[in-house]
Structure formats: C-alpha cells, structure tokens
C-alpha positions in Angstrom: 267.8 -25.7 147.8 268.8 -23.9 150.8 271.2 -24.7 152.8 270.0 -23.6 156.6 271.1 -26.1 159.4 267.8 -25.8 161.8 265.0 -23.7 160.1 261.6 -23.0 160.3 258.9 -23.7 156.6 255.9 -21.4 156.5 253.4 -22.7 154.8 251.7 -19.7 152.8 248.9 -21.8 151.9 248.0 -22.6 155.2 247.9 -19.6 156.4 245.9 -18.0 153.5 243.4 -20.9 153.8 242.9 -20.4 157.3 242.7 -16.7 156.8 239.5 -17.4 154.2 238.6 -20.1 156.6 238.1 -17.4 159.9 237.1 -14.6 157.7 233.7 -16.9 156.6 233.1 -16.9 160.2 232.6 -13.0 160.5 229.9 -10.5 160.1 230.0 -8.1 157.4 230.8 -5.1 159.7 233.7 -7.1 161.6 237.2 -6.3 160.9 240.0 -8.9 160.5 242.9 -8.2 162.8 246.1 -10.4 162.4 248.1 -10.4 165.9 251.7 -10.9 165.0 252.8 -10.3 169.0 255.8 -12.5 169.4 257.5 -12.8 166.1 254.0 -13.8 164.7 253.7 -16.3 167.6 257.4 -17.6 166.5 256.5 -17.8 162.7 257.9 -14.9 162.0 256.5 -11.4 161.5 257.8 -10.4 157.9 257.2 -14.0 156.4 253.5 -14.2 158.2 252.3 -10.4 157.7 253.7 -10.3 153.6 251.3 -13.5 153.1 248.3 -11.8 155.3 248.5 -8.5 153.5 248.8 -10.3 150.3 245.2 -11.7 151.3 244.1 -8.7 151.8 244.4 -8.3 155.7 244.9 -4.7 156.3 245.1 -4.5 160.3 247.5 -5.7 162.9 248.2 -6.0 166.1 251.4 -6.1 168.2 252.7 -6.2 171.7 255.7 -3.8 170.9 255.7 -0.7 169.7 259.0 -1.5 167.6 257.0 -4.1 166.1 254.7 -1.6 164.9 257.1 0.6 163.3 258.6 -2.1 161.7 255.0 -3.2 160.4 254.4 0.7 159.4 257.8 0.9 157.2 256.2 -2.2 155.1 252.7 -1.2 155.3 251.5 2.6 155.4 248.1 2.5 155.8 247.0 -0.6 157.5 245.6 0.1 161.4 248.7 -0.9 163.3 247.7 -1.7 166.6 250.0 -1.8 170.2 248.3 -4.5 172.6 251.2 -4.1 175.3 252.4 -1.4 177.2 254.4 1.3 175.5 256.9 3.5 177.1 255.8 7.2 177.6 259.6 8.3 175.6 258.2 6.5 172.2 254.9 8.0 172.1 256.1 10.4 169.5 257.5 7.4 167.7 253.8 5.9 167.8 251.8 9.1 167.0 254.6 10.6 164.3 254.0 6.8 162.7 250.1 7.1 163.3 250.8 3.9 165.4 246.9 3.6 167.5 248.0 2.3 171.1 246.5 0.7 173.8 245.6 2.9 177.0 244.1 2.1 180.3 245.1 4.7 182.8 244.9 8.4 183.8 248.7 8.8 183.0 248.8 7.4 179.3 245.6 9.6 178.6 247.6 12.6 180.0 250.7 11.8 178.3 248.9 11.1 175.2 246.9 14.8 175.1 251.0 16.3 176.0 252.2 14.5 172.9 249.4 15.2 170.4 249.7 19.0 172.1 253.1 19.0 171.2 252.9 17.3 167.7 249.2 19.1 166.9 248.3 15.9 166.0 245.1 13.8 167.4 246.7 10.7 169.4 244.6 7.9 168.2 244.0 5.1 171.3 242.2 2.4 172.0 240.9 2.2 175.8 241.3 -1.3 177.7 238.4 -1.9 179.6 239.0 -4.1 182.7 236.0 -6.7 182.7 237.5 -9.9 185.0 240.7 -10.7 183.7 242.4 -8.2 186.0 245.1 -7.7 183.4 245.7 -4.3 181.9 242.5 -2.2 182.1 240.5 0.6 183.5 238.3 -0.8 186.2 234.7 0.1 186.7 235.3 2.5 189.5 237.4 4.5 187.6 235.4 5.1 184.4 233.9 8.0 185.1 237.2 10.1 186.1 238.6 8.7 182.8 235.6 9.8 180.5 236.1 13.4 182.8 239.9 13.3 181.7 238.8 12.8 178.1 236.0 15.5 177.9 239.3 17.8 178.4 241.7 16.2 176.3 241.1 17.2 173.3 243.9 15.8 171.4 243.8 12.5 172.9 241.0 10.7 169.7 239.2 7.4 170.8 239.4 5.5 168.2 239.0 2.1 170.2 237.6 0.0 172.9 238.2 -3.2 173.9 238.8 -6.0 177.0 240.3 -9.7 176.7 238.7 -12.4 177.9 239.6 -14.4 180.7 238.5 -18.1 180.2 236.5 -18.3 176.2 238.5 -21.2 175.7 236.1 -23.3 178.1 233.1 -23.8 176.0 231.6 -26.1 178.6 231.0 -22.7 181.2 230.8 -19.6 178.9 228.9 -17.6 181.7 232.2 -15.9 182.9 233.0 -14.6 179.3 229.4 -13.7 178.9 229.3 -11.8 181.8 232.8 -10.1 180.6 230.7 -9.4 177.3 227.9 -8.0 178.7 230.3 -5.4 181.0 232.0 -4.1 178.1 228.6 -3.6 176.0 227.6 -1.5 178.9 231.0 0.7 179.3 230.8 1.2 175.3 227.1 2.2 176.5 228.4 4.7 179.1 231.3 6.3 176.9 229.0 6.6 173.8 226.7 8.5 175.9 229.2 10.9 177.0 229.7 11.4 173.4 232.5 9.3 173.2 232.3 6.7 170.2 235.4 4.5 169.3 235.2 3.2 165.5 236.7 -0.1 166.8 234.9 -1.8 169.8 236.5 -5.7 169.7 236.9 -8.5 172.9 236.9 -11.4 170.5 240.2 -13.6 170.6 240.1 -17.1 168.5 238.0 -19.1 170.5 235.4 -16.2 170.7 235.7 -15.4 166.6 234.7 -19.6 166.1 232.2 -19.7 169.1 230.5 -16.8 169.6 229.7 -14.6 166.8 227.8 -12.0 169.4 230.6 -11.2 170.2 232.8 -9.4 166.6 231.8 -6.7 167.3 233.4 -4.1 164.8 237.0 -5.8 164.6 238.6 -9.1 165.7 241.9 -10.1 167.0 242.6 -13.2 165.3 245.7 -14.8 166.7 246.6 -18.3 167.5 243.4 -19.6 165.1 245.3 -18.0 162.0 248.4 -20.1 162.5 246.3 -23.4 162.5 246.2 -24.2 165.7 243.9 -24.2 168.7 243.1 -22.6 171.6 241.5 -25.3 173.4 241.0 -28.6 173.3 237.6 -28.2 174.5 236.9 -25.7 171.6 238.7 -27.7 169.2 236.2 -30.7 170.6 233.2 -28.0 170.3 234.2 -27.2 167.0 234.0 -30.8 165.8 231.0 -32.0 167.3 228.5 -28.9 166.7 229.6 -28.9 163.1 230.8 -25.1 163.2 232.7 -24.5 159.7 235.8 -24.2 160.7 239.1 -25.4 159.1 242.8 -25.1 160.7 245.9 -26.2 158.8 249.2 -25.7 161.2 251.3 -23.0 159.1 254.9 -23.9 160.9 257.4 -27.0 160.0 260.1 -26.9 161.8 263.6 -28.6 160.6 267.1 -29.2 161.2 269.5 -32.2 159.8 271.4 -34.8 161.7 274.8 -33.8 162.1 276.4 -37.1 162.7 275.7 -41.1 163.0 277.7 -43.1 165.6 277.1 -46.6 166.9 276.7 -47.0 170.7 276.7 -50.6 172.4 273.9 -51.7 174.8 274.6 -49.4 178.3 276.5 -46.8 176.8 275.4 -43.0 178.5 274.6 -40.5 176.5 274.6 -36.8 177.2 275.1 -35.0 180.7 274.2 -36.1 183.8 274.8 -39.6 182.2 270.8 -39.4 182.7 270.1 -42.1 180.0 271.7 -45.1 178.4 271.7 -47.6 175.6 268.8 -50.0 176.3 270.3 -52.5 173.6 273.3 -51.7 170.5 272.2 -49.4 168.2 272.7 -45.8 166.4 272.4 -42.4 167.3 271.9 -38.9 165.9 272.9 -36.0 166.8 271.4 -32.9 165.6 272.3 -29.4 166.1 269.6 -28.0 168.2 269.0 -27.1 172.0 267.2 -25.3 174.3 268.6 -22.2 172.6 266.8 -22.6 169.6 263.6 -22.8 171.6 263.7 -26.9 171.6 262.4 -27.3 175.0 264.8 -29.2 177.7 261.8 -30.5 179.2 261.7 -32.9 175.7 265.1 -34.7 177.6 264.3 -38.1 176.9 260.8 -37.7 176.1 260.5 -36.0 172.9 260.8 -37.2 169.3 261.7 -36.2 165.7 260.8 -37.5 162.1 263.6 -39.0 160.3 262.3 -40.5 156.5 259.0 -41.4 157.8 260.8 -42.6 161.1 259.5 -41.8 165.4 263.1 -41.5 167.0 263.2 -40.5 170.3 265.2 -38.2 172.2 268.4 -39.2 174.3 269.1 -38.2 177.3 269.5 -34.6 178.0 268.7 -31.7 175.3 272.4 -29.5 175.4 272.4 -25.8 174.7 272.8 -26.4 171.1 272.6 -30.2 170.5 270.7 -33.0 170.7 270.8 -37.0 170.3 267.9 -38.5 169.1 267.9 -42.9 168.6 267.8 -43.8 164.8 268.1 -47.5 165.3 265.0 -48.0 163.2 266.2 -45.6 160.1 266.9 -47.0 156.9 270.5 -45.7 156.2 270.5 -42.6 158.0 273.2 -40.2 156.7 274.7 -37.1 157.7 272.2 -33.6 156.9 269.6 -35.9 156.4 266.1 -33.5 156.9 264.8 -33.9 160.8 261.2 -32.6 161.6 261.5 -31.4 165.0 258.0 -29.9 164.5 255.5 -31.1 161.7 254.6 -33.9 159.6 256.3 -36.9 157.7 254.4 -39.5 156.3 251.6 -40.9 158.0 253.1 -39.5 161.4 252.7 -35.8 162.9 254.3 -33.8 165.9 252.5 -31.2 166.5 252.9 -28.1 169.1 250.2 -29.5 171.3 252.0 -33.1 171.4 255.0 -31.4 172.8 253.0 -28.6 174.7 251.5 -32.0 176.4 254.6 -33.4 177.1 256.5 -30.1 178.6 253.3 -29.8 180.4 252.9 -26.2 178.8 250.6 -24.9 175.7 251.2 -24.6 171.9 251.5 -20.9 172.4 254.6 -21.5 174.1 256.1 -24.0 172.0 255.9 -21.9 169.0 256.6 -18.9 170.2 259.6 -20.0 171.7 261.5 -21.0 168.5 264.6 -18.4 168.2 263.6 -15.6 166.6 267.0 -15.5 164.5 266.7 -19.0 163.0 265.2 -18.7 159.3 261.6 -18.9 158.5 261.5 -19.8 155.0 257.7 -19.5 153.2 257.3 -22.2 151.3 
C-alpha cells in the first residue's frame, strides 16, 4: 500500500481498452499517434506512454521539445513528434535526437536547412498548413514562396503535413471542418506536384478519428479520446445515437485522504472570507489539497468529493493547499480515510466534465491542470 497524501490512479486498462477501442476505428494505412502534450493531458507522460508503447503505439506527439527528448531516451525509434513551437537554440537538440518538428514559416525552414547543413543530416519536419483556425500555419498566400524555399533546401526533408481543426467537435455543422479538409487535400495536392511528398499527411484530432473516417488520412493524433473522455458533448451525443462503435473508459482517479474530523455547530464560518457557514451542527473534513494541486478555486462551495460511497460537498473557500469538505452524512469518518476528488465510488461518479461544468471550463482543463509533481500511480 502506498502511502501518498493526494495522488493520481491510472488505470492501464482503461487506457489499453480505449487504445483497441480507437484503433478499430482506423483504416489500415492510418497511423496511431498518442499526444502526450501536457503531462499526458495531466496523467502523466511516463505512466501513460509505458502502457501505450506496451500496446504497441509507436508514435507520439508533444508540445515541447524537452518532452520529446525525454520520450526519445525511453523510446528510440518511435516518430516523436513536436506540435508546438520550438526555439531555434534546440534544433540541434531535435535533429541530433531525430526529433520530427512542426514548421510553418520561412524562418524555421531556413533555420532548419542551417542546422541539417551544419549537422549533414536531413531535418525531418512536418509543415502546418493554415486552413481556418488561424493558429500556427502557413497561409495560402504564402505557399508558393515556401515550396520555392524548399526546392533549395535541400537538407530541410518533408516528412509531414498537417492542419488542426477549428470546430470538429460540432457534429451538428461539419461544413467549416469540411471545408478545412478539403483546403488541406488541395495544398498536399500543390506540394506533391512540386515533387514534394510528406509520408505523414494527418488533420484528424478525436472527434474527427470517431466521426469522420475521410479524414485519417496516413496518421492520427489521438488525444483527449485515448484518456476516456470526450471532446464534445455533441459528439459524445452523436456517438450514441448513430451507433458508431466507440467505447471510452476515463483512465484518471484522482485521490487524497481527510486529514482531520472536527465538529462545527450550526452558523459556525468556515474558511476565508468567512464566505460560508454551518447551515445546521455537523462534521467537517479537511483534506490537504488546494488550488495548487490543480483542485480548482472555482469548486469553493460548489464542488464535491466521495467519502465511502458518500456526495460531501465543498466548504467555503478552496485554500492553497486545503480544503473542507461536509461529512455529516459519513458513517464514522476517520482520519486518512481515501477521498475521490476525481472518479468513481459506488453507484456515484465525478467526472472531469461535472467539474469542467461547474468551473464553467472543459475537461481538458481540469485534467491537465492536476500538479504535475503529485504521483500518478498505474494501477
């Protein structure tokens, strides 16, 4: 038994089964990519990339380019792919560690065809294509100068194209995304004629890997899908009532214990601000997690926890690194009893998107706010 005061369980099954479950959805020439950005979208990028490698996922994708090398130490011949924007000091880092980066302007082409000069190595990238989400990515008008820059860089090797969509999630209008599609099918059109053809050509996110298998491609990103949860509502709903084949099982618990018991009377304030008190005698917790953990102060008395099977809601103000939850209803509640800040007990659940709803925010935030350092334990 471990003896961690706030931690976070990875569930290795979960995440193999949704894994198998997102890999069914693909065509035989699409590539699985896992995108562990974010400390695994707070799950943890060791725990979460040891269990997709061990199910045989052999590409990844990161915002960071220390990410990357830490993902290259463990694993030296999976594509290891940069998403975000990488300093031009650590491209030898990224070439030297045959790290494939993400490029979408004149100057990372440039500095690219320097490095693999200097290195006489080929710099693999992988070209963002700006299609309507006016993110990172080479507009339209600039295409043509960029394939000219490429036709005399010769150490600069395309091994990839891609573009993000800007609104898949809303199955209801997919006529943006399709439109984004059908942009990037003609760019890969327009480089490929200029003899330009990247192995990896891949838009599709989650909602697009479910929804829209047009769009695979040659690789997928698969990111907040593979952790069990979903992008959307709407595709969630879409998913359910067009009887796509989809399972999701949430891979992260999230835990702490209670830390002490007291007895308050009826009108008794608890925490700062004196924002909240005793609406009748009863019992608190108090349990040693706060806003620094990544337990959002927005929960202040509107969250909950689990205590044995038990709702028990927050009081008052969440501190920096405590809480008080009410545990007037628990049978016998003692001192490092378990708490699920984040998962299920029983017949009951919180899950990310309850208290994404309630800190008016998304899941993605929720779990990818959970303190890096606290322990993810696979379980």
């Amino acid at each position: 038994m471990h003896t961690h005061r706030t931690w976070v369980e990875i569930s290795a099954r979960a995440l193999a089964s949704n894994i198998t479950s997102l890999r069914g959805l693909l065509a035989p020439e699409a590539r699985f990519c896992a995108v562990v950005k974010a400390n695994a979208y707070g799950h943890g990028l060791k725990e979460v990339s040891t269990i997709a490698r061990n199910n045989g996922v052999d590409a990844f994708a990161v915002d960071h380019v220390d990410d990357a090398l830490q993902l290259r130490e463990w694993y030296p011949s999976s594509l290891i792919l940069v998403l975000g924007y990488t300093m031009f000091d650590r491209y030898k880092d990224a070439l030297r560690a045959d790290i494939h980066l993400t490029l979408y302007d004149k100057e990372g082409i440039e500095h690219a065809q320097h490095i693999g000069a200097e290195l006489a190595r080929p710099f693999p990238i992988h070209l963002k294509i700006e299609t309507g989400t006016n993110r990172q990515g080479i507009l339209p008008q600039d295409q043509e100068d960029i394939i000219r820059l490429l036709g005399r860089s010769p150490m600069v090797q395309v091994a990839g194209i891609s573009t993000h969509f800007a609104n898949i999630e809303d199955s209801r209008n997919p006529q943006y995304a399709a439109g984004q599609f059908k942009q990037l099918q003609d760019t890969i059109e327009r480089f490929t004629s200029a003899g330009i053809e990247p192995t990896w050509r891949h838009c599709a996110c989650s909602a697009a890997i479910i929804l829209y298998p047009q769009t695979h491609l040659s690789l997928v990103r698969a990111g907040i899908s593979m952790y069990g949860l979903w992008s959307s509502e709407l595709v969630q709903d879409t998913v359910r009532t067009q009887g796509f084949s989809c399972d999701l099982q949430p891979v992260l618990t999230w835990k702490s214990r209670i830390a002490q018991v007291k007895s308050l009377n009826m009108g008794e304030p608890i925490g700062y601000g004196l924002s909240e008190v005793m609406r009748r005698s009863g019992r608190i917790a108090v349990i040693p997690v706060g806003y620094w953990d990544g337990y959002d102060r927005r929960l202040s008395s509107l969250g909950e926890v689990l205590i044995k099977g038990t709702r028990c809601k927050v009081l008052g103000r969440i501190c920096m690194n405590m809480m008080m939850v009410d545990v007037s209803e628990v049978a016998q509640p003692q001192k490092e009893d378990e708490v699920i800040l984040l998962g299920t007990d029983g017949r009951h659940r919180i899950s990310a998107d309850d208290l994404a709803k309630t800190c008016q925010t998304i899941s993605y935030e929720i779990v990818t706010r959970i303190n890096p350092p606290l322990p993810r334990v696979v379980v």
